[in-house]
C-alpha positions as protocol buffer text, in pm:
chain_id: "A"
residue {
  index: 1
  type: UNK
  ca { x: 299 y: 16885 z: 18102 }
}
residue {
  index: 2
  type: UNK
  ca { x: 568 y: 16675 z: 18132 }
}
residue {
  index: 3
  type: UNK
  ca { x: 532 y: 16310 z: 17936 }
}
residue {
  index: 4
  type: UNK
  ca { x: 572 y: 16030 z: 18220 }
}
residue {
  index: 5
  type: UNK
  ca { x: 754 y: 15763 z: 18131 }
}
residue {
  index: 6
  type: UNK
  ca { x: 810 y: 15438 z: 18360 }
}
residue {
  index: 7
  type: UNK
  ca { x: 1019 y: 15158 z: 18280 }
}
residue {
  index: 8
  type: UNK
  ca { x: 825 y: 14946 z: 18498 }
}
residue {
  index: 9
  type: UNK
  ca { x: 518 y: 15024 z: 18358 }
}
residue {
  index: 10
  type: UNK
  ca { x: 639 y: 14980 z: 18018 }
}
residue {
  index: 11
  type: UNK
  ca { x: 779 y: 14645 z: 18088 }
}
residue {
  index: 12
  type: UNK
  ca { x: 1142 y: 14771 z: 18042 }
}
residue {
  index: 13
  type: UNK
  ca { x: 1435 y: 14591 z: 18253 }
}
residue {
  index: 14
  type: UNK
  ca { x: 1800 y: 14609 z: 18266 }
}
residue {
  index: 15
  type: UNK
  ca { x: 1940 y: 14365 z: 17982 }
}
residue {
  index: 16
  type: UNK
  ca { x: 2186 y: 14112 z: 18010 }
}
residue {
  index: 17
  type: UNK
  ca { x: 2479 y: 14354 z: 17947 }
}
residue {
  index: 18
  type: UNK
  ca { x: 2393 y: 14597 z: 18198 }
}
residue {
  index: 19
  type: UNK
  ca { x: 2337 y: 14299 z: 18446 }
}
residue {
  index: 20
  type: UNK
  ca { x: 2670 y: 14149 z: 18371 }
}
residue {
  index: 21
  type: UNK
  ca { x: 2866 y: 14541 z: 18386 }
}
residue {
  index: 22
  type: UNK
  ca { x: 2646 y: 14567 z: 18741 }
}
residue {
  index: 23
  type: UNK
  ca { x: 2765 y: 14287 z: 18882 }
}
residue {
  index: 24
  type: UNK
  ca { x: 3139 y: 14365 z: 18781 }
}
residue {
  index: 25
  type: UNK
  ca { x: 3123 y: 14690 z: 18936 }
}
residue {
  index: 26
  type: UNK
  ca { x: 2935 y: 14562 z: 19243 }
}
residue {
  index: 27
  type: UNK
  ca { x: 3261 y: 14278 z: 19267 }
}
residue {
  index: 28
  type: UNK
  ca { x: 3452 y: 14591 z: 19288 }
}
residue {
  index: 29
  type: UNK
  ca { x: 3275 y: 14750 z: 19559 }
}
residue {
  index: 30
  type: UNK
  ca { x: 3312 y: 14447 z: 19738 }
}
residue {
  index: 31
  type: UNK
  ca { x: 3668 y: 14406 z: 19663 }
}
residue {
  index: 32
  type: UNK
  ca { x: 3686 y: 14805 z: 19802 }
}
residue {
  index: 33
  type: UNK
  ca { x: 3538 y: 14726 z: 20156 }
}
residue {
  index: 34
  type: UNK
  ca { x: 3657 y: 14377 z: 20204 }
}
residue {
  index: 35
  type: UNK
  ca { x: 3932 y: 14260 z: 19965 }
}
residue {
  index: 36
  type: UNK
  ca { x: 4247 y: 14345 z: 20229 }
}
residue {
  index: 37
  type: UNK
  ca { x: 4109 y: 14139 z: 20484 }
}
residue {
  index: 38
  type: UNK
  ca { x: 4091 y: 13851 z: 20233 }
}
residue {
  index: 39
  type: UNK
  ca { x: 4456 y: 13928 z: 20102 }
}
residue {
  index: 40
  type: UNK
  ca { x: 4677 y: 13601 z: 20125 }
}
residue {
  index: 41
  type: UNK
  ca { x: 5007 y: 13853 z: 20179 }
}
residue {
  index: 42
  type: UNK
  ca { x: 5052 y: 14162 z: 20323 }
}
residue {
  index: 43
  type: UNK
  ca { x: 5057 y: 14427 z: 20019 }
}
residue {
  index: 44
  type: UNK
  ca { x: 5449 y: 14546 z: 20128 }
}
residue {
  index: 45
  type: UNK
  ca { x: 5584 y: 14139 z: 20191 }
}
residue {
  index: 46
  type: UNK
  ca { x: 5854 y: 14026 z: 19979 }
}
residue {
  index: 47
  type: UNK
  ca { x: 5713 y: 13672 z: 19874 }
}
residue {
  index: 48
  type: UNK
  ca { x: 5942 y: 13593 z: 19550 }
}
residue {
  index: 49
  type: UNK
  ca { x: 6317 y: 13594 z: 19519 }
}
residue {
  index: 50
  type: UNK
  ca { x: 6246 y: 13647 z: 19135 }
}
residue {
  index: 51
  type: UNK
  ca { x: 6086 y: 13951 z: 18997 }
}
residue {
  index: 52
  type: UNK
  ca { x: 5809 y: 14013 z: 18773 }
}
residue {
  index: 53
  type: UNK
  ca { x: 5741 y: 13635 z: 18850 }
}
residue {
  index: 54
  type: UNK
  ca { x: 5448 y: 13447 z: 18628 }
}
residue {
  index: 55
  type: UNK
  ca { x: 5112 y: 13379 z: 18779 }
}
residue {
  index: 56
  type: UNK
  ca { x: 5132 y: 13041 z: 18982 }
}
residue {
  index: 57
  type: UNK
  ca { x: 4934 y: 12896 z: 19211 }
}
residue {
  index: 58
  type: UNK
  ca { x: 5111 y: 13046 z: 19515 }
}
residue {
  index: 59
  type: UNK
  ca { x: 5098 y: 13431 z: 19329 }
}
residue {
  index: 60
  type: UNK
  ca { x: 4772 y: 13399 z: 19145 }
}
residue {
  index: 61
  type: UNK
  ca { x: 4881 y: 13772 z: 18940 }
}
residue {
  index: 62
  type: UNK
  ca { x: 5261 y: 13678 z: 18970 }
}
residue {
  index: 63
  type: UNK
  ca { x: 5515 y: 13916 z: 19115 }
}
residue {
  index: 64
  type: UNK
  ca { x: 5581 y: 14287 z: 19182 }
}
residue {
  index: 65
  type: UNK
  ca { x: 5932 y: 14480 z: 19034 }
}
residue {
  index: 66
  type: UNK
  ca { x: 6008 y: 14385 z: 19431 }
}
residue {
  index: 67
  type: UNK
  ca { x: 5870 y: 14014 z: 19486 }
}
residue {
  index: 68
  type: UNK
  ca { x: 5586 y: 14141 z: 19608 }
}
residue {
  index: 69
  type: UNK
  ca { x: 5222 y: 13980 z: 19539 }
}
residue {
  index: 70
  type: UNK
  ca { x: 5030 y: 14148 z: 19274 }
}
residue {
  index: 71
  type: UNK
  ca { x: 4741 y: 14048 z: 19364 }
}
residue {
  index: 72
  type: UNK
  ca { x: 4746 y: 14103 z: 19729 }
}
residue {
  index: 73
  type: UNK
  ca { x: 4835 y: 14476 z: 19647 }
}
residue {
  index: 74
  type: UNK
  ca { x: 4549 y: 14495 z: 19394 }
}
residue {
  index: 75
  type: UNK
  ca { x: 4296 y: 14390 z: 19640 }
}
residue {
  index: 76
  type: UNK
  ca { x: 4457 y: 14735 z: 19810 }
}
residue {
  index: 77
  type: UNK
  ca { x: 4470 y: 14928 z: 19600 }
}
residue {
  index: 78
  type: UNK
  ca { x: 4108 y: 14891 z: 19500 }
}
residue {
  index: 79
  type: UNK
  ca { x: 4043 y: 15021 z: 19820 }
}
residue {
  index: 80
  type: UNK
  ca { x: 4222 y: 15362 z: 19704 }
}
residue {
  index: 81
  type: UNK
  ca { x: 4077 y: 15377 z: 19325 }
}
residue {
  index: 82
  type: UNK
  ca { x: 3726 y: 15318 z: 19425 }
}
residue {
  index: 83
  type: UNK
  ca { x: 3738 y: 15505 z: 19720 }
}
residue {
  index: 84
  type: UNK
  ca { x: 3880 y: 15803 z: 19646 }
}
residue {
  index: 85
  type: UNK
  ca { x: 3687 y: 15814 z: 19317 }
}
residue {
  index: 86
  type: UNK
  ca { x: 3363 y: 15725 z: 19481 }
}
residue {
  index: 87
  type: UNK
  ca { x: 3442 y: 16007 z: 19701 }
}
residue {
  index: 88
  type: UNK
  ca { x: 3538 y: 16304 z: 19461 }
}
residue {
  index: 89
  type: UNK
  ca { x: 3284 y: 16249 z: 19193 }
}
residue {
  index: 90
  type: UNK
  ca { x: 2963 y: 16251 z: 19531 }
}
residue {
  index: 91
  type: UNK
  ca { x: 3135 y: 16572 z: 19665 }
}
residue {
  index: 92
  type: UNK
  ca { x: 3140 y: 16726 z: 19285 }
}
residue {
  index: 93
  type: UNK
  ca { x: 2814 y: 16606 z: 19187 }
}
residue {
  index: 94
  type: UNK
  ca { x: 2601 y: 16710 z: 19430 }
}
residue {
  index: 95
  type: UNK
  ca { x: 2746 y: 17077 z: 19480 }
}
residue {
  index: 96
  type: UNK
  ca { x: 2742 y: 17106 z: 19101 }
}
residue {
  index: 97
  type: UNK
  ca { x: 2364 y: 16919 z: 19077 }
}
residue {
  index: 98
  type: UNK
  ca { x: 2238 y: 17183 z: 19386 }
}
residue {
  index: 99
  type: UNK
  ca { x: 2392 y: 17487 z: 19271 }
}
residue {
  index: 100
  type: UNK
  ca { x: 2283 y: 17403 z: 18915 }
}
residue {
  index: 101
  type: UNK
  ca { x: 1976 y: 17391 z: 19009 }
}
residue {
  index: 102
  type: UNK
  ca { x: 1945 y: 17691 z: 19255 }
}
residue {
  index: 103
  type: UNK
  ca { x: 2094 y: 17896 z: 18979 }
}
residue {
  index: 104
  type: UNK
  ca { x: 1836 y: 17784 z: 18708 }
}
residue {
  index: 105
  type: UNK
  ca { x: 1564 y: 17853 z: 18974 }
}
residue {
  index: 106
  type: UNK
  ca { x: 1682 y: 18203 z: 19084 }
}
residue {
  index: 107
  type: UNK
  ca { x: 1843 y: 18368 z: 18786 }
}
residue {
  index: 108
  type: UNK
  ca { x: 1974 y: 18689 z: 18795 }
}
residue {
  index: 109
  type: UNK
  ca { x: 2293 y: 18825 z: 18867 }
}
residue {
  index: 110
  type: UNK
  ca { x: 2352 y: 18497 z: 19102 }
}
residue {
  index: 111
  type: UNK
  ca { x: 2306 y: 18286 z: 18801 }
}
residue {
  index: 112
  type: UNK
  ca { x: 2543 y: 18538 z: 18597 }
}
residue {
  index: 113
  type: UNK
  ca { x: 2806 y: 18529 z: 18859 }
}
residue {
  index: 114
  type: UNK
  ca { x: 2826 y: 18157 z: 18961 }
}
residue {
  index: 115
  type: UNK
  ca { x: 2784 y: 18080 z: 18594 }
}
residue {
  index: 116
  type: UNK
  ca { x: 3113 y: 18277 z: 18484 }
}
residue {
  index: 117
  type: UNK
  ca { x: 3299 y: 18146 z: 18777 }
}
residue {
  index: 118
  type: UNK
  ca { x: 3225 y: 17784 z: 18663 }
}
residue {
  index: 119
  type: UNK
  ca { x: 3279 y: 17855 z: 18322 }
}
residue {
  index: 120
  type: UNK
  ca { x: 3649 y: 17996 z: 18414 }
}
residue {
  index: 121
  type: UNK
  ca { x: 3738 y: 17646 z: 18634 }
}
residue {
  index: 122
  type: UNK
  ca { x: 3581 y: 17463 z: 18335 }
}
residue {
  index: 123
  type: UNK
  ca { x: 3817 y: 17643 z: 18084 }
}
residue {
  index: 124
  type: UNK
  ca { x: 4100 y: 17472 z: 18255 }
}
residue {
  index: 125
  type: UNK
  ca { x: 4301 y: 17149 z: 18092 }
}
residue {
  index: 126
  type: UNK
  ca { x: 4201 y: 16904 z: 18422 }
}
residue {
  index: 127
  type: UNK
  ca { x: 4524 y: 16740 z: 18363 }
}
residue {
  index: 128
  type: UNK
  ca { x: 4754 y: 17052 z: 18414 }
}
residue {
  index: 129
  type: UNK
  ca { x: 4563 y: 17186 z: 18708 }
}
residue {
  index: 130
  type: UNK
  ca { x: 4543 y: 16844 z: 18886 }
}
residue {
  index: 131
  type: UNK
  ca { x: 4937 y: 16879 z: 18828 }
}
residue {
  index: 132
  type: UNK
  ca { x: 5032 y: 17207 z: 18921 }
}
residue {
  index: 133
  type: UNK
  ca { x: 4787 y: 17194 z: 19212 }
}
residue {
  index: 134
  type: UNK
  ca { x: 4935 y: 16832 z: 19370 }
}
residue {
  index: 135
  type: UNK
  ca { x: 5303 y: 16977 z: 19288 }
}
residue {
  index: 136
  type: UNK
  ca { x: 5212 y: 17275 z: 19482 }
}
residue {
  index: 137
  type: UNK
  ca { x: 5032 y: 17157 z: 19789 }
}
residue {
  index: 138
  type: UNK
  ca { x: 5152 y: 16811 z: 19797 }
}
residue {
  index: 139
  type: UNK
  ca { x: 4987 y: 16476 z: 19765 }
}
residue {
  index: 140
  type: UNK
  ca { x: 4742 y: 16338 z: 20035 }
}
residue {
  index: 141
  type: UNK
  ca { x: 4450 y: 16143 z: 19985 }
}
residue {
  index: 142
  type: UNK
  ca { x: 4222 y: 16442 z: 20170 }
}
residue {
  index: 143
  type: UNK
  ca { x: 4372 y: 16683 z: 19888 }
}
residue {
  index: 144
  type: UNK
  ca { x: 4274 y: 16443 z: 19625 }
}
residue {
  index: 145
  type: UNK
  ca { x: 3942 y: 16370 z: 19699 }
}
residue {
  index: 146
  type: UNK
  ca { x: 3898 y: 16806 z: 19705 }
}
residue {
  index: 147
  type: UNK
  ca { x: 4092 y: 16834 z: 19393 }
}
residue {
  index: 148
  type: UNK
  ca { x: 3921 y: 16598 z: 19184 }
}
residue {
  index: 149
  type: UNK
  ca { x: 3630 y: 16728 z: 19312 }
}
residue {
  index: 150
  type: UNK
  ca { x: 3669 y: 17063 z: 19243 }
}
residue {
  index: 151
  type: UNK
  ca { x: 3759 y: 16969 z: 18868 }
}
residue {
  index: 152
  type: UNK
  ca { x: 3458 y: 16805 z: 18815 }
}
residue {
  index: 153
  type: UNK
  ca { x: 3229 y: 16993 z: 18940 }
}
residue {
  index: 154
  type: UNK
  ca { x: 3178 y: 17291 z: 18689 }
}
residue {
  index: 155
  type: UNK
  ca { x: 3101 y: 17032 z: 18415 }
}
residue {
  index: 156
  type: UNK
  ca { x: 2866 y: 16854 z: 18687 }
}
residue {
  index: 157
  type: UNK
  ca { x: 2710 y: 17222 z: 18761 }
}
residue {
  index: 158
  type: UNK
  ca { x: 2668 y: 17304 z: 18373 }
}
residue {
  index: 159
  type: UNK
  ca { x: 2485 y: 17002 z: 18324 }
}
residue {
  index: 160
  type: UNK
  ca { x: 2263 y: 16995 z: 18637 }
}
residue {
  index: 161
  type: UNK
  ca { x: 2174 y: 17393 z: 18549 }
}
residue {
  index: 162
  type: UNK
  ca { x: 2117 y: 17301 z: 18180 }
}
residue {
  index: 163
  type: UNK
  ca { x: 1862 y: 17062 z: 18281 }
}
residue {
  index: 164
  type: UNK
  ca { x: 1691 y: 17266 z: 18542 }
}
residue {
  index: 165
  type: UNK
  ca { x: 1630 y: 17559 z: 18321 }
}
residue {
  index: 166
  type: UNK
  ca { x: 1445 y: 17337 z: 18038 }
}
residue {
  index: 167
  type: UNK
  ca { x: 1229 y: 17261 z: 18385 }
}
residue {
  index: 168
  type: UNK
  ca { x: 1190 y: 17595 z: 18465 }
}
residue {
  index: 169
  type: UNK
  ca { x: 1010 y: 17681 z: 18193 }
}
residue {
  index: 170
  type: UNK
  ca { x: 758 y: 17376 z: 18245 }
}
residue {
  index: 171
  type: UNK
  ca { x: 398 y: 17463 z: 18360 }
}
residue {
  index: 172
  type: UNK
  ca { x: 397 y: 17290 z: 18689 }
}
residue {
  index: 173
  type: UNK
  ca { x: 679 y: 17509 z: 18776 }
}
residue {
  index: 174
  type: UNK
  ca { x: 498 y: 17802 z: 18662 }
}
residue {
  index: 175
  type: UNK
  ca { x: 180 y: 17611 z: 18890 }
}
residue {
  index: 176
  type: UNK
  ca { x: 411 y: 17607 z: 19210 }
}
residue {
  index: 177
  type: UNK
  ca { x: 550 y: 17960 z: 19191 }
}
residue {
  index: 178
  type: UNK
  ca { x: 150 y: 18101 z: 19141 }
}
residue {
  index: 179
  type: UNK
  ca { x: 28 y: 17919 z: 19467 }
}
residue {
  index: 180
  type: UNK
  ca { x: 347 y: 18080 z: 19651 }
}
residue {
  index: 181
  type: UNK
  ca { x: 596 y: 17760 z: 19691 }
}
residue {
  index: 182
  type: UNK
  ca { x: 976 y: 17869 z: 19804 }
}
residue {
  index: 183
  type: UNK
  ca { x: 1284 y: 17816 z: 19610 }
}
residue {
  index: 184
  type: UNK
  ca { x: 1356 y: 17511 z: 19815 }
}
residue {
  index: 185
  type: UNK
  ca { x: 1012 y: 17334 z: 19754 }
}
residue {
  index: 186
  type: UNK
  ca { x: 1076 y: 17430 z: 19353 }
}
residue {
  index: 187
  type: UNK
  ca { x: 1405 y: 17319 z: 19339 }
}
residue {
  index: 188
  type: UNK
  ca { x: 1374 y: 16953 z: 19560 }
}
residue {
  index: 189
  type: UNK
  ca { x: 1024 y: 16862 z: 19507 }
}
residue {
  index: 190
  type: UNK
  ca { x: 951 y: 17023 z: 19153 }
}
residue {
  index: 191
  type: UNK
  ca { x: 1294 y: 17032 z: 18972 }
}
residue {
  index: 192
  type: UNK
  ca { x: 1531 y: 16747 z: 19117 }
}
residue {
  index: 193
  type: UNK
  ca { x: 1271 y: 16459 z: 19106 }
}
residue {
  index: 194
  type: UNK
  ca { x: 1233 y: 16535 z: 18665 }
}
residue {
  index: 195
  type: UNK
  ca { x: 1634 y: 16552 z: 18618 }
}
residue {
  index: 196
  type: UNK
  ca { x: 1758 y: 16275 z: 18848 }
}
residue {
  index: 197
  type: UNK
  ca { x: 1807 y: 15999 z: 18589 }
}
residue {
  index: 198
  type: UNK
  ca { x: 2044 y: 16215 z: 18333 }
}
residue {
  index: 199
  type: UNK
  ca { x: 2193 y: 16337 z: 18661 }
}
residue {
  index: 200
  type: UNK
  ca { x: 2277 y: 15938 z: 18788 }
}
residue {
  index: 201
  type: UNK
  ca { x: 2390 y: 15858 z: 18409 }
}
residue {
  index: 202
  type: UNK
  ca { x: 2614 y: 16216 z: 18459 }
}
residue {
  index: 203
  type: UNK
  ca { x: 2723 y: 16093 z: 18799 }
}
residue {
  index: 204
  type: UNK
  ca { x: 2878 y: 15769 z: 18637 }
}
residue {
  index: 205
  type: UNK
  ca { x: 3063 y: 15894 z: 18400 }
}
residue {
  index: 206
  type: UNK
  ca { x: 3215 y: 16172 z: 18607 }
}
residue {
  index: 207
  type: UNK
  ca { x: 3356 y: 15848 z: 18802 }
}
residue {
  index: 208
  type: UNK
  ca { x: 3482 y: 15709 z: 18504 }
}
residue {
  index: 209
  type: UNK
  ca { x: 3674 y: 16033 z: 18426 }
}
residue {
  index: 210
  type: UNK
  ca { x: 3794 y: 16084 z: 18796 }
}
residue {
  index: 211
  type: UNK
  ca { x: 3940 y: 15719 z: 18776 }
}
residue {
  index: 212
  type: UNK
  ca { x: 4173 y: 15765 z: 18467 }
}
residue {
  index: 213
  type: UNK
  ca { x: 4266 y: 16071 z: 18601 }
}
residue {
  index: 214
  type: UNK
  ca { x: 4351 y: 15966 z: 18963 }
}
residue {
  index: 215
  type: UNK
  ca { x: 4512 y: 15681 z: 18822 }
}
residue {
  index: 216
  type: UNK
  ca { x: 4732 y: 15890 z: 18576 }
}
residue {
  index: 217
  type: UNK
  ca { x: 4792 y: 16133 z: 18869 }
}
residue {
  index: 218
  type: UNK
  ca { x: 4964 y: 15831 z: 19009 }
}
residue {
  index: 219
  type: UNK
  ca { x: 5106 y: 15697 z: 18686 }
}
residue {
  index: 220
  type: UNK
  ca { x: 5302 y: 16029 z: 18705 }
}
residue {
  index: 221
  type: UNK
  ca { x: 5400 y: 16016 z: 19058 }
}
residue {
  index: 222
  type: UNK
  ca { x: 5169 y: 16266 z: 19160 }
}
residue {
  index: 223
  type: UNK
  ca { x: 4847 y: 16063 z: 19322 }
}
residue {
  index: 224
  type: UNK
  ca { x: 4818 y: 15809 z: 19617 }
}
residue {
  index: 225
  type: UNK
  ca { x: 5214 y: 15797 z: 19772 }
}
residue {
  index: 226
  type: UNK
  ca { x: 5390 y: 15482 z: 19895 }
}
residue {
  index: 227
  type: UNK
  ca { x: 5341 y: 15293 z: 20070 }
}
residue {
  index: 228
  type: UNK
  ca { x: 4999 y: 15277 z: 19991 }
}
residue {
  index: 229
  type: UNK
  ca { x: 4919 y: 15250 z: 19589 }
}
residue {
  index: 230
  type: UNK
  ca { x: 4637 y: 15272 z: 19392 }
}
residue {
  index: 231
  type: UNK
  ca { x: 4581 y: 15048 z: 19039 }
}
residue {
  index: 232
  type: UNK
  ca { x: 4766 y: 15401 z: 18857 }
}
residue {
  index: 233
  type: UNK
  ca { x: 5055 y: 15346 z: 19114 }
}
residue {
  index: 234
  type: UNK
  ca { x: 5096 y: 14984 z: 19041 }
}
residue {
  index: 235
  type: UNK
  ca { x: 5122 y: 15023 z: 18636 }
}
residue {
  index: 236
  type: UNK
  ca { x: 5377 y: 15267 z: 18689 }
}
residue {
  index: 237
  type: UNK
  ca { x: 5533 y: 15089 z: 18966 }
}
residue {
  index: 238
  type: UNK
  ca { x: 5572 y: 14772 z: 18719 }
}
residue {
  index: 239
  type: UNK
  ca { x: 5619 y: 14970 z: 18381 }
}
residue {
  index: 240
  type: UNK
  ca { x: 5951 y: 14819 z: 18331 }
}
residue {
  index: 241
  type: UNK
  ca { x: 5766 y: 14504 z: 18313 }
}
residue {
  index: 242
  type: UNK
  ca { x: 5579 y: 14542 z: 17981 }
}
residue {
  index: 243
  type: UNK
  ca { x: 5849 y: 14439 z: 17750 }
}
residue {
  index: 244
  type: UNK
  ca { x: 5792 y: 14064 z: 17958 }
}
residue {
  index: 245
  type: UNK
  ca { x: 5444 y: 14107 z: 17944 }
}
residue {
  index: 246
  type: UNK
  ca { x: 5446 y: 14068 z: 18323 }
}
residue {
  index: 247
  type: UNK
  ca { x: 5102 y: 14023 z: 18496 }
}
residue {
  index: 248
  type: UNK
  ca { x: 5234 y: 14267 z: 18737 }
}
residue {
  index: 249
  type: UNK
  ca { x: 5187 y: 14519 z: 18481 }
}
residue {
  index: 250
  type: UNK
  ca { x: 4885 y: 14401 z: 18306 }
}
residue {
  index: 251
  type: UNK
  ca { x: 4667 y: 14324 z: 18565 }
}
residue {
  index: 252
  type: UNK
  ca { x: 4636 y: 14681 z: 18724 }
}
residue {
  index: 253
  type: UNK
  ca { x: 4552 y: 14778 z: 18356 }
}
residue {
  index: 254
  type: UNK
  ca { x: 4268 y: 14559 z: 18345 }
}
residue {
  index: 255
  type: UNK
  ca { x: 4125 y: 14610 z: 18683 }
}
residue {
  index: 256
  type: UNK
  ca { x: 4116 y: 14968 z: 18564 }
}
residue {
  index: 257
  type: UNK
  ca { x: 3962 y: 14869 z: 18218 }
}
residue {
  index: 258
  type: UNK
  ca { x: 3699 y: 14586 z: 18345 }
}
residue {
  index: 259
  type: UNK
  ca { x: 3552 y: 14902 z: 18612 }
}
residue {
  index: 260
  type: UNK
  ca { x: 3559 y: 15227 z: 18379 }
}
residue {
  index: 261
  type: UNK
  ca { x: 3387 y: 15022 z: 18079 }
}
residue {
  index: 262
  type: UNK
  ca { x: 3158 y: 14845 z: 18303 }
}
residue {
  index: 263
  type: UNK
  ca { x: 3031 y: 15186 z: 18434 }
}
residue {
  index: 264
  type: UNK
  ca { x: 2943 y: 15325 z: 18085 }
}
residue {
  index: 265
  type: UNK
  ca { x: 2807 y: 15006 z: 17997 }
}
residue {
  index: 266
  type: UNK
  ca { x: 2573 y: 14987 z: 18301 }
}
residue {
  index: 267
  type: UNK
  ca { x: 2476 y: 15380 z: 18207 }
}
residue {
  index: 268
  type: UNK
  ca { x: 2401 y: 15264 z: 17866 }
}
residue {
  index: 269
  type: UNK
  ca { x: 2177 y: 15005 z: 17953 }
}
residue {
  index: 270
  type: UNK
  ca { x: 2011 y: 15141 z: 18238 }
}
residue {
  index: 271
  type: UNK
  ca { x: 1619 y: 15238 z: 18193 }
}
residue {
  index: 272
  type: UNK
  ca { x: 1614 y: 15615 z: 18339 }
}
residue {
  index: 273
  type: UNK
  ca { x: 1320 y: 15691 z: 18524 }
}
residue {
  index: 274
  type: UNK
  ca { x: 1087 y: 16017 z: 18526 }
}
residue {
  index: 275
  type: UNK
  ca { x: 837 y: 16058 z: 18818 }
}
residue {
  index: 276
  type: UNK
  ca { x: 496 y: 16063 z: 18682 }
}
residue {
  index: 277
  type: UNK
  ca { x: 319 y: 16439 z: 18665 }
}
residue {
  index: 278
  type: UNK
  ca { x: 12 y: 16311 z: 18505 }
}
C-alpha cells in the first residue's frame, strides 16, 4: 500500500522562501489581469524627446529606443508573457498528464503507438521547431499558445505516463480492476489523485521553460508582433541600449528573471501532498 504522507499532519508549511517566490509570482498575476488599466501612458505614446532616458520620477523604468515608457509597456507586456505561457503549458499539461495516464492504464499497442509518436516530437531541438514552424505559418498569439503547447507536451506525457505505470502496479489498482472498476474510475479516482503533486511541481517548470522560450521567440523576431510586445520583445526592442545600461533594456530582463526563478523556487519549497490510502 501506498505510504500516506500529509504535510498538514506532519506539521509541514511553506517556508519563508517559498512565501516570498509566491507572492512575487502572485504580483505578476496581478500585474497580468490588471496592470494596463493602471498604466500611467499608453504602451505606443511617445513621452520623452530623449531616448533610452534614466528612470525619473515621471518614467519610473526610463525610456524606450522611441521615448516611449518602459514601464507602461511592461505592465503590457506582462499581460502577453504570463498569458500566453499560462495558456500553453495548461493545454500541454493536461493532454500530456491524461494521455499519460490512459496509456499507463491500457497498455498495449495504444501505449506502443502513442508512446513512439511522443518520443519522435520529443526528439526534436524545441528551439528549431518553434522556428521553422512560426516562419512557416506565421506569428499569432492563437499559433503560439498551440505551438508551445505542442512542444511541451511529449515531455509532459512521458512524465505523467512514467508516474502512472509505477501506480499501476500498486495493489489498490490491482483491488479496483478485481471488483470490475472502468478505465476512467482507475485512471481519475485511483491514479491521478497519487501523482498530482510531481505533476503541479512538472506543471511549473514547463512554465518556466515556455517563458524563456516565448520570450526568445520574440527576442528573435519570431513571437508576439508589434504593436503588442511581450518582456522577449522589449529586450530585443531596446538591445541597442545595453552598452548605456539603459533600464529600458534591463528591466524586461528582470521581470523575466524575478518570475522564472520565483517559480522554481516556489516548486522547491512547496510540501507535495499524497491522498491518504490507509
Amino acid at each position: 500500500m501506498l505510504k500516506a504522507f500529509s504535510p498538514a499532519s506532519h506539521g509541514l508549511h511553506i517556508n519563508s522562501t517559498g512565501l516570498l517566490a509566491g507572492l512575487v509570482i502572485l504580483f505578476w498575476v496581478v500585474v497580468a489581469i490588471a496592470g494596463p488599466a493602471f498604466a500611467p501612458y499608453a504602451p505606443g505614446d511617445i513621452v520623452d524627446f530623449d531616448f533610452y532616458g534614466p528612470m525619473s520620477a515621471k518614467l519610473w523604468l526610463g525610456s524606450d529606443y522611441l521615448g516611449r515608457d518602459i514601464f507602461s509597456r511592461i505592465l503590457l507586456g506582462a499581460r502577453y508573457t504570463v498569458g500566453i505561457s499560462f495558456a500553453a503549458v495548461t493545454i500541454a499539461c493536461f493532454t500530456g498528464v491524461i494521455l499519460g495516464m490512459t496509456a499507463a492504464a491500457l497498455g498495449g499497442w495504444f501505449d506502443r503507438i502513442l508512446s513512439r509518436l511522443m518520443d519522435a516530437l520529443l526528439s526534436i531541438p524545441s528551439k528549431l521547431f518553434g522556428l521553422v514552424m512560426v516562419a512557416a505559418i506565421g506569428s499569432s498569439i492563437p499559433v503560439l499558445i498551440g505551438l508551445l503547447a505542442v512542444i511541451y507536451a511529449p515531455g509532459s506525457y512521458r512524465f505523467a505516463r512514467a508516474l502512472a505505470v509505477n501506480c499501476n502496479t500498486m495493489d489498490y489498482i490491482a483491488v479496483a480492476r478485481a471488483r470490475g472498476e472502468r478505465t476512467p474510475y482507475i485512471i481519475l479516482d485511483e491514479i491521478f489523485p497519487n501523482i498530482i503533486g510531481p505533476v503541479l511541481a512538472d506543471f511549473g517548470l514547463r512554465f518556466v521553460f515556455i517563458v524563456l522560450l516565448l520570450s526568445g521567440l520574440s527576442f528573435l523576431g519570431l513571437g508576439v508582433q508589434p504593436p503588442n510586445a511581450d518582456w522577449g520583445s522589449l529586450v530585443k526592442e531596446n538591445i541597442g541600449g545595453l552598452p548605456f545600461a539603459a533600464p529600458a533594456v534591463i528591466a524586461p530582463c528582470l521581470a523575466i528573471a524575478s518570475l522564472t526563478i520565483s517559480v522554481n523556487l516556489l516548486i522547491d519549497n512547496l510540501p507535495i501532498k499524497i491522498r491518504d490510502r490507509g
